[in-house]
C-alpha positions as CSV (number, residue, x, y, z in Angstrom):
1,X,-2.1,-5.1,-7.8
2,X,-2.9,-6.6,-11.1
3,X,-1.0,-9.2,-13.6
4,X,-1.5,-10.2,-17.3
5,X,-1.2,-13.5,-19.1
6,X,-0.3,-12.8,-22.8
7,X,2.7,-13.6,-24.2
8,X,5.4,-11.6,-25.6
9,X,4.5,-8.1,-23.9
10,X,5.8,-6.6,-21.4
11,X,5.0,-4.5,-18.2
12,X,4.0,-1.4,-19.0
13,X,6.0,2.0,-18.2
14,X,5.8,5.1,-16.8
15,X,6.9,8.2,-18.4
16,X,11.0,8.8,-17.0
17,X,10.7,4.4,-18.2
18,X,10.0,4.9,-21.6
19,X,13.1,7.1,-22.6
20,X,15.0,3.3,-23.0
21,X,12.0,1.3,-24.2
22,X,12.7,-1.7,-26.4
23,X,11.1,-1.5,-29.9
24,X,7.9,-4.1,-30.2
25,X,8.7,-7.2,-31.6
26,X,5.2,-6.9,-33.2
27,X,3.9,-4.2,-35.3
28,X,1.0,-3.1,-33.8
29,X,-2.4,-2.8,-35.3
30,X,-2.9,0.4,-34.8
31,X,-0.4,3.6,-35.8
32,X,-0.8,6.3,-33.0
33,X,-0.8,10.1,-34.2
34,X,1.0,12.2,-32.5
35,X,-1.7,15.2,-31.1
36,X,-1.3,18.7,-31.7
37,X,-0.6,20.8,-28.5
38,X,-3.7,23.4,-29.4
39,X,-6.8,22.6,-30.6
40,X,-9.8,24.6,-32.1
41,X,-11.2,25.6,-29.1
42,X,-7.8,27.7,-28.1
43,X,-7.4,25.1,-25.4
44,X,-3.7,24.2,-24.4
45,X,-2.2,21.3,-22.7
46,X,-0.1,23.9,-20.8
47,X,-3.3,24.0,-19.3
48,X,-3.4,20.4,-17.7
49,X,-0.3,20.4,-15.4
50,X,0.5,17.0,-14.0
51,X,4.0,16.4,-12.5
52,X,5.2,12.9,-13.2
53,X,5.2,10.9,-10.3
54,X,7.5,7.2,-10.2
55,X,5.2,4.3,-11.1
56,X,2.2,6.5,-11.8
57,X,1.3,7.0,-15.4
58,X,-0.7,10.5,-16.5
59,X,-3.1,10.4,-19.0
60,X,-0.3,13.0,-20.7
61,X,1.8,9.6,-21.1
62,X,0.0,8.5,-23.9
63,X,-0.6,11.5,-26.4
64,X,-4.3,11.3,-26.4
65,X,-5.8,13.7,-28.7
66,X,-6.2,17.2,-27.3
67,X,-10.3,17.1,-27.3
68,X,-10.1,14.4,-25.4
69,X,-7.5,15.8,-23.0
70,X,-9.7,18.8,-22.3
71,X,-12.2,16.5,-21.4
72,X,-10.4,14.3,-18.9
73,X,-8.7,17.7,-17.6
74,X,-12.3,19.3,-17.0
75,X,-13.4,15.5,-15.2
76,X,-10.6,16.2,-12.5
77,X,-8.7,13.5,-13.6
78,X,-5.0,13.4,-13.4
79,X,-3.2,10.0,-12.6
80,X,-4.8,6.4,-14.3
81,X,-5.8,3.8,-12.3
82,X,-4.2,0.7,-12.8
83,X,-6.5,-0.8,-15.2
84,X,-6.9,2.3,-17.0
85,X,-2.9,2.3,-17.2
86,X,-2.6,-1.4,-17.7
87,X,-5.4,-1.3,-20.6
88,X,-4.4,1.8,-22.9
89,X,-0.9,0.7,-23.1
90,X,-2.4,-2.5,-25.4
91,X,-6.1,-1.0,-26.7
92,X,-4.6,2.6,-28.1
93,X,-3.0,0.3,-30.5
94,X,-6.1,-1.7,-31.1
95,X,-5.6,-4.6,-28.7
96,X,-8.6,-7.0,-27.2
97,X,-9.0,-6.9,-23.6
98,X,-10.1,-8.9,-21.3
99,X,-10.5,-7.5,-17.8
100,X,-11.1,-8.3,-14.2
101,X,-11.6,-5.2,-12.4
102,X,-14.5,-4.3,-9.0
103,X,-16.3,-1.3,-9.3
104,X,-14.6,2.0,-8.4
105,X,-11.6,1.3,-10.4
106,X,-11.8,3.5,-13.6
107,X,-13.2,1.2,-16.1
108,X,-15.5,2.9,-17.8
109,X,-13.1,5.8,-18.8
110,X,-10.4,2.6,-19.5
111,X,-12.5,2.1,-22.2
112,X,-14.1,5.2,-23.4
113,X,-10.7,7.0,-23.7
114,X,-9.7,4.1,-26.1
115,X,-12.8,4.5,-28.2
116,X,-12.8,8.1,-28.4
117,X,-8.9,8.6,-28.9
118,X,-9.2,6.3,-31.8
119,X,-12.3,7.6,-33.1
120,X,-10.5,11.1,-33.3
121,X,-7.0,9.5,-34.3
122,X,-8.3,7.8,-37.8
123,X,-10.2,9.2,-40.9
124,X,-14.1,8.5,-40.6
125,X,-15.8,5.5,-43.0
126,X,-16.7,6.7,-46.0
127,X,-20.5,7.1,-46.1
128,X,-21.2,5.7,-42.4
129,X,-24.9,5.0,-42.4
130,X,-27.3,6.3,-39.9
131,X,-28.2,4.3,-37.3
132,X,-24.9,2.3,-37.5
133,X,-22.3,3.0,-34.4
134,X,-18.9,2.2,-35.2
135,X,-18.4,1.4,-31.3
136,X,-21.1,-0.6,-29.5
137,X,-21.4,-1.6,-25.7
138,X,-23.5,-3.7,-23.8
139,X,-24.4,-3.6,-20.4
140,X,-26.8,-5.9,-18.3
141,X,-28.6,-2.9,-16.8
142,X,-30.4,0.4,-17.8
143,X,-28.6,2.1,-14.6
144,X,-25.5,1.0,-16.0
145,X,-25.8,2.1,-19.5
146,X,-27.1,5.4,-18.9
147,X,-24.4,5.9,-16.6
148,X,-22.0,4.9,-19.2
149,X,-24.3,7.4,-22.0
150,X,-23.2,10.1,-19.4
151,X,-20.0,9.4,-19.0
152,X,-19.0,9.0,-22.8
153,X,-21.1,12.6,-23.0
154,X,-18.5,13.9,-20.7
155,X,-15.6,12.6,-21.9
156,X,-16.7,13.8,-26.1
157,X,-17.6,17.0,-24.7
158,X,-15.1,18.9,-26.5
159,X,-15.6,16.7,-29.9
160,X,-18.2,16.2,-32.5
161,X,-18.8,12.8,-32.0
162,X,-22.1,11.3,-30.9
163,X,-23.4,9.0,-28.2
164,X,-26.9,7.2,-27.8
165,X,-28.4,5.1,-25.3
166,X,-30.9,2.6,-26.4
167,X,-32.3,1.1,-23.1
168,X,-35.6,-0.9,-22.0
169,X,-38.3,1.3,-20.5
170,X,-37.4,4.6,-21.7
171,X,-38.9,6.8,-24.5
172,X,-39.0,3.9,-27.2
173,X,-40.2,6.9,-29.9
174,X,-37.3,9.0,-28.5
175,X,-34.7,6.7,-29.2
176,X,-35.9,5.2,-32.6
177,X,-35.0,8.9,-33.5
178,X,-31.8,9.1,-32.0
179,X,-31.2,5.8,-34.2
180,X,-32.3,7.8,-37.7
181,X,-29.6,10.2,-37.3
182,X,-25.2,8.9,-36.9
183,X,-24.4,7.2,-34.0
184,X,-20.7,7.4,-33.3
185,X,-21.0,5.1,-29.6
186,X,-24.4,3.1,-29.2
187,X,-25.0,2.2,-25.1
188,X,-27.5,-0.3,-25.1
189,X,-28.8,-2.9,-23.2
190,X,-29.5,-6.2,-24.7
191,X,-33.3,-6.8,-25.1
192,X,-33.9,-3.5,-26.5
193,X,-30.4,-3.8,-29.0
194,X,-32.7,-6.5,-30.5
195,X,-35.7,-4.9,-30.5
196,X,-34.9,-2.2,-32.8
197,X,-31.9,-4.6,-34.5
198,X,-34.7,-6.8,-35.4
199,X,-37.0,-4.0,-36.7
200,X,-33.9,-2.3,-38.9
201,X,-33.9,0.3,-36.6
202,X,-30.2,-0.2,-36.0
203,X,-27.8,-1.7,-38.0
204,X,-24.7,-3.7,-36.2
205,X,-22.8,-4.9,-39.0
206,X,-20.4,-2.0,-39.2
207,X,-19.0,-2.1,-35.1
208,X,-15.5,-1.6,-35.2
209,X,-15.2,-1.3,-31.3
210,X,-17.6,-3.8,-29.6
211,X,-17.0,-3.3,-25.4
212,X,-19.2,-5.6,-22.9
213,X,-19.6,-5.1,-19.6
214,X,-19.8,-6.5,-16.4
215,X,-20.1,-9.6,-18.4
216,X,-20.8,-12.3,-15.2
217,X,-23.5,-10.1,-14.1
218,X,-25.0,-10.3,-17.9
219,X,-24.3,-14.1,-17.6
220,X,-26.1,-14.5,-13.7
221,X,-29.3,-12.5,-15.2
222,X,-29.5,-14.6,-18.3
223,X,-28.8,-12.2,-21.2
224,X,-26.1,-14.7,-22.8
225,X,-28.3,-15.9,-25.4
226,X,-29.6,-12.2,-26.3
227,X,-25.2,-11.3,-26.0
228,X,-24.3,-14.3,-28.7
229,X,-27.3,-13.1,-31.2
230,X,-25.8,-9.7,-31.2
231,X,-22.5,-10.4,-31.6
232,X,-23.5,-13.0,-34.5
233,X,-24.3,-9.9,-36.4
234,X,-20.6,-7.6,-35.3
235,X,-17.9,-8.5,-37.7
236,X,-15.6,-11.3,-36.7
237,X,-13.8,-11.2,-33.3
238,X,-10.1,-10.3,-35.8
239,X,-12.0,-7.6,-37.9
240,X,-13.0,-5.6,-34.4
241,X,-11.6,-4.4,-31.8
242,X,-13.7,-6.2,-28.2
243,X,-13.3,-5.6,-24.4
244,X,-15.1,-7.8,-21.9
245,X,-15.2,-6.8,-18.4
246,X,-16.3,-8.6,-15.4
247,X,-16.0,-8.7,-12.1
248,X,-14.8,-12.3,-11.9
249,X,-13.3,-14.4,-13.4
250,X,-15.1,-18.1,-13.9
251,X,-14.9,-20.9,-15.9
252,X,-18.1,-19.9,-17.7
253,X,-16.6,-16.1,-18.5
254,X,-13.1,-17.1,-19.5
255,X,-14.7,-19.5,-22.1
256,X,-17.2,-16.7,-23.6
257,X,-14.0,-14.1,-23.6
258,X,-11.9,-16.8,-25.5
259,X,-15.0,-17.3,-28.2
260,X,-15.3,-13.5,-28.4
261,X,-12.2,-11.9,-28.3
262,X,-8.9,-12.2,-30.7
263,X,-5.4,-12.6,-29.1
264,X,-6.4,-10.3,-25.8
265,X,-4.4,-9.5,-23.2
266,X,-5.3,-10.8,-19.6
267,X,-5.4,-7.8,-17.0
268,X,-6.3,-8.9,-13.5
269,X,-7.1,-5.8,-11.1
270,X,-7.2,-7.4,-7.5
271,X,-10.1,-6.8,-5.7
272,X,-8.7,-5.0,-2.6
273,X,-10.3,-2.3,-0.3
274,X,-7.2,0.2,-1.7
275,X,-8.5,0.4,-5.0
276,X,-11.5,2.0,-3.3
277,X,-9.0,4.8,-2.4
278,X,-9.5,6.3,1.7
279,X,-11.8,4.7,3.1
280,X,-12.3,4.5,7.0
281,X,-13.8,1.0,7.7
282,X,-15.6,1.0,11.0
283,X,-17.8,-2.3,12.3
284,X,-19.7,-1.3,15.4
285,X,-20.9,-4.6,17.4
286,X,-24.9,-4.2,18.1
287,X,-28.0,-6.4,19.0
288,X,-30.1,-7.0,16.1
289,X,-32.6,-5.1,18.3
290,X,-30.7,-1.8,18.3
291,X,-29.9,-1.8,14.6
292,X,-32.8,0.7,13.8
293,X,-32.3,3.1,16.9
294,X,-28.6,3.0,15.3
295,X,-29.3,3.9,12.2
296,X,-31.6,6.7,12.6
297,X,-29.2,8.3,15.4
298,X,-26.2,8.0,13.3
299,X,-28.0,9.6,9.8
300,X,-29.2,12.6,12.2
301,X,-25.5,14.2,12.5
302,X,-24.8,16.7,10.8
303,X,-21.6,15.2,8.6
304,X,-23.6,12.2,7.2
305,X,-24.8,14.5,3.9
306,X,-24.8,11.8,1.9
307,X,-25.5,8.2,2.6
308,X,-26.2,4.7,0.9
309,X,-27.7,1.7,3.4
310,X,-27.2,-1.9,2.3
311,X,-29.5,-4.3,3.0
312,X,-29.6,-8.1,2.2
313,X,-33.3,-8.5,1.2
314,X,-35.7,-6.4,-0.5
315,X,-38.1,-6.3,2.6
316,X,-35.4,-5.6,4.9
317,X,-34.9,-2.3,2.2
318,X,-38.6,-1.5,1.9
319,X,-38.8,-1.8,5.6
320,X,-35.8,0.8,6.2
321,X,-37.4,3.1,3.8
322,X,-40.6,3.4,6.0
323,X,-38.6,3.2,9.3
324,X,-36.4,6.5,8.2
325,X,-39.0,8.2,6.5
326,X,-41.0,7.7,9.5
327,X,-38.1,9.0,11.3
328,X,-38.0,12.6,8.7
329,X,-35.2,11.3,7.7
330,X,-35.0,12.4,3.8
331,X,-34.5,9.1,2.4
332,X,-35.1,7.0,-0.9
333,X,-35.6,3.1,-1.9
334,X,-33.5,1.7,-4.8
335,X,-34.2,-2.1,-5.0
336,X,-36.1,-4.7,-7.9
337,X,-39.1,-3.6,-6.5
338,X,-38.9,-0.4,-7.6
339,X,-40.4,0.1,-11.3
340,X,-37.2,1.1,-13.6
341,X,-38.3,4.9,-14.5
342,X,-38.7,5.8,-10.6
343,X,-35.0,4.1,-9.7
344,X,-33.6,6.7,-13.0
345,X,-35.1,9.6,-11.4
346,X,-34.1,8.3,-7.7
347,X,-30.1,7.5,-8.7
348,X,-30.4,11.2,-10.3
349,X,-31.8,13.2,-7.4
350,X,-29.1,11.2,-4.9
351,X,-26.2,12.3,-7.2
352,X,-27.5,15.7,-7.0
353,X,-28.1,15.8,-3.3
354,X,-32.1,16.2,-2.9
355,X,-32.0,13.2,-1.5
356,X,-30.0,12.3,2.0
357,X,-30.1,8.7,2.3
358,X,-30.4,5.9,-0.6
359,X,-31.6,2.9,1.4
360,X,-30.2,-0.2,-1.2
361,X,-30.2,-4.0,-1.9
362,X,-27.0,-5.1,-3.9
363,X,-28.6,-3.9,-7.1
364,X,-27.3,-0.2,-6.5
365,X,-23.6,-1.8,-5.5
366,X,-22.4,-2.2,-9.1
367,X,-21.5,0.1,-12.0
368,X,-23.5,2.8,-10.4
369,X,-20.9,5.7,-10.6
370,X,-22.1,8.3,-7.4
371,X,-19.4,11.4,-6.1
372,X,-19.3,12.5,-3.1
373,X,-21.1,9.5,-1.1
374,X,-20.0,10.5,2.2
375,X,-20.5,7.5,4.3
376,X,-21.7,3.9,3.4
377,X,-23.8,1.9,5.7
378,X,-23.9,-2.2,6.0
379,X,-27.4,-2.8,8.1
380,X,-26.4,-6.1,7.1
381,X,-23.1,-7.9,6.1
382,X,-23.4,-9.1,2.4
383,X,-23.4,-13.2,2.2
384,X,-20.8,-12.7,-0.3
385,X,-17.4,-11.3,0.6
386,X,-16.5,-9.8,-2.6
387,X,-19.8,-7.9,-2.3
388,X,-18.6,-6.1,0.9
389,X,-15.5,-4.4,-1.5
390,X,-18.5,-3.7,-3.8
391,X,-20.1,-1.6,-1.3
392,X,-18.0,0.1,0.4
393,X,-16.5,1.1,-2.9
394,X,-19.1,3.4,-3.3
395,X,-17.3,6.1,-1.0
396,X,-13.8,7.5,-0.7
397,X,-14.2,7.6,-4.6
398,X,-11.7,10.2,-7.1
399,X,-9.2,10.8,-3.9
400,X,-11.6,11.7,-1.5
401,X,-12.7,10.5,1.9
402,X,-15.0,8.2,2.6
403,X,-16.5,6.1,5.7
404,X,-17.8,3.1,5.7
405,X,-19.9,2.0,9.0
406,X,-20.9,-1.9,9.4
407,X,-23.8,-3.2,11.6
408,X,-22.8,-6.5,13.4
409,X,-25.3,-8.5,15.1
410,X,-25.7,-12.3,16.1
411,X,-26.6,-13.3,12.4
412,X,-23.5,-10.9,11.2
413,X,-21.0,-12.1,13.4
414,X,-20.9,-15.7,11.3
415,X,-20.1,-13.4,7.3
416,X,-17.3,-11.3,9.6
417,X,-14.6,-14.0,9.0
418,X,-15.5,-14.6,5.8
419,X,-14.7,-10.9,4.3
420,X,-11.9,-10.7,6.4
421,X,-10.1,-13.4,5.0
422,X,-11.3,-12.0,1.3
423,X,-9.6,-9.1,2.1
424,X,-6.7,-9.9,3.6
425,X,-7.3,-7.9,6.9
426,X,-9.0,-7.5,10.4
427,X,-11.4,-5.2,10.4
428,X,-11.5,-2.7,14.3
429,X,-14.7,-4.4,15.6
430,X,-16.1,-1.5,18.9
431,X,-19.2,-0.3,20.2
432,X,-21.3,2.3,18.8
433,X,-20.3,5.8,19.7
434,X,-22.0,6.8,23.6
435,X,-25.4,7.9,23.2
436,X,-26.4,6.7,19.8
437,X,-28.2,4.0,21.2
């Protein structure tokens, strides 16, 4: 499932394998405090039963502080996913990361729970300025950021600590305020970062935690230059703490990671269809003619509650969105056409389920963090393989089950061979279901 390529460390351990752990040849950088078993609230870990399971690690394995475990035990969450396992065993004690990892795999709380245990774990700065987050991240897009704001929201829920989002095409005003007052974990995207870097407005010199994401995406939309200005201003790569995350692994990205990271440990999480947990792939063969009389049959039963179609193009996506709504289907457009503000309020009303069906281009397929998307449609195979894993991730997420239905036509049939030689599988090719066409 994964690998790592530092030297001198070891596999990490579950719970009944620590008992006769060797001692670190290394001192680590970071001393570990053990957590009390109340906290202020009155909140217990009795509370947060988890049986130990061979080869799984708990979240209990790693004597988080209790805020924080009242958090991840209100999320739901129980077991880690491999690269959150993998990753805290090395960033608790202050370890660089660098991290291959697809959508869907946990991430986003890998690094969050790092930040936040060791923001709770250690004695404030003296006089932290305001304005001046002692943990930054970077993501390429204002979906993703805000979905990481949220996230981090969740997760310090129980704890004092303060997040803030500084994002293009949002409230400018509203977030020049947020900046006036502490920032304990700035989400930012990089334009803006340097908009209000640039006017004082921020102040970057004090990050001890610096995390950026889906770093090849960043690299594919040009935001490199804006990344190495920023980090120009963080402390040096052995003064801070980094992560870098991306969802490969080039040339181009392993040279950035080595400039901006110190000593990091290497954690590779496969992209495979399992790490998308139960998913029930399904590829009906159909005439690019039927496609539309398909679709609309298919998103008129009753279990499809919640849907995403993928689409290639953006007129293919604008064209779906008129065809559906046409239809009365209750559908939505998510795509670079539509103006940043509108895809916010779109993502928001899908998550909360005012809105059936999301009709998408690839834009909507990473780092967009959706429960309960109860069947995932391919109108089109992706011309990328790993793509398809990027899709269908989007169901069958946090143990439950999810379906993912793709459209095959004459112009699909050549991509078919392709993903199923990325993923190591043949995938049940059958006609529709009788009477949906």
């Amino acid at each position: 499932m994964y690998s790592t390529s530092q030297t001198d460390r070891q596999q990490p351990m579950s719970e009944s394998d620590q008992i006769n752990a060797p001692a670190q040849d290394r001192k680590p950088k970071r001393r570990r405090r053990k957590p009390r078993r109340r906290n202020a609230s009155g909140w217990d870990l009795r509370q947060f039963q988890v049986p130990a399971v061979a080869g799984k690690w708990r979240f209990h394995d790693f004597d988080l502080p209790l805020p924080l475990m009242h958090a991840i035990h209100a999320l739901g969450f129980e077991y880690c996913t491999p690269i959150q396992a993998e990753a805290l065993t090395h960033t608790l004690l202050g370890g660089d990361v660098v991290g291959k990892a697809q959508t869907g795999t946990g991430k986003t709380a890998a690094f969050l729970i790092s930040i936040l245990a060791y923001f709770l774990e250690e004695e404030v700065p003296n006089a932290q300025k305001p304005g001046a987050p002692r943990a930054l991240i970077v993501a390429p897009t204002r979906e993703l950021a805000l979905q990481i704001e949220k996230d981090a929201k969740a997760l310090a829920r129980f704890t004092d600590l303060k997040v803030a989002s500084v994002v293009g095409g949002m409230d400018y005003q509203a977030q020049r305020e947020a900046l006036a007052d502490r920032v304990d974990i700035l989400v930012a995207t990089p334009g803006r970062l340097l908009d209000f870097h640039q006017k004082r407005d921020v102040d970057i010199t004090q990050v001890e935690v610096l995390v950026l994401d889906e770093a090849d995406r960043m690299l594919s939309m040009g935001f490199i230059p804006d990344v190495k200005r920023i980090i120009r201003h963080t402390p040096k790569t052995e003064e801070r703490q980094t992560f870098l995350f991306s969802a490969t692994f080039t040339e181009d990205i392993l040279n950035l990671a080595s400039q901006w990271t110190f000593e990091p440990t290497h954690v590779d999480i496969a992209v495979t269809v399992e790490n998308a947990a139960d998913i029930d792939q399904r590829v009906y063969l159909v005439g690019d003619e039927d496609k539309q009389r398909l679709l609309i049959n298919l998103l008129r039963q009753e279990n499809f509650d919640r849907v995403l179609v993928f689409g290639n193009r953006r007129d293919l996506v604008r064209k779906l969105d008129e065809l559906l709504r046409k239809a009365g289907i209750n559908v939505a457009m998510l795509s670079g056409d539509v103006p940043q503000n509108q895809r916010i309020t779109t993502l928001e009303q899908f998550r909360e389920g005012e809105i059936q069906v999301m009709v998408a281009t690839d834009v909507a397929g990473r780092g967009i963090h959706i429960e309960d998307v109860s069947h995932v449609i391919n109108y089109t195979l992706p011309e990328d393989p790993e793509d398809y894993v990027h899709r269908i991730g989007r169901t069958g997420r946090a143990g439950a089950k999810g379906v993912s239905i793709s459209f095959v036509g004459e112009e699909d049939a050549f991509s078919l061979p392709e993903i199923e030689r990325f993923i190591g599988d043949k995938l049940p090719c059958e006609h529709p279901p009788e009477g949906m066409l």
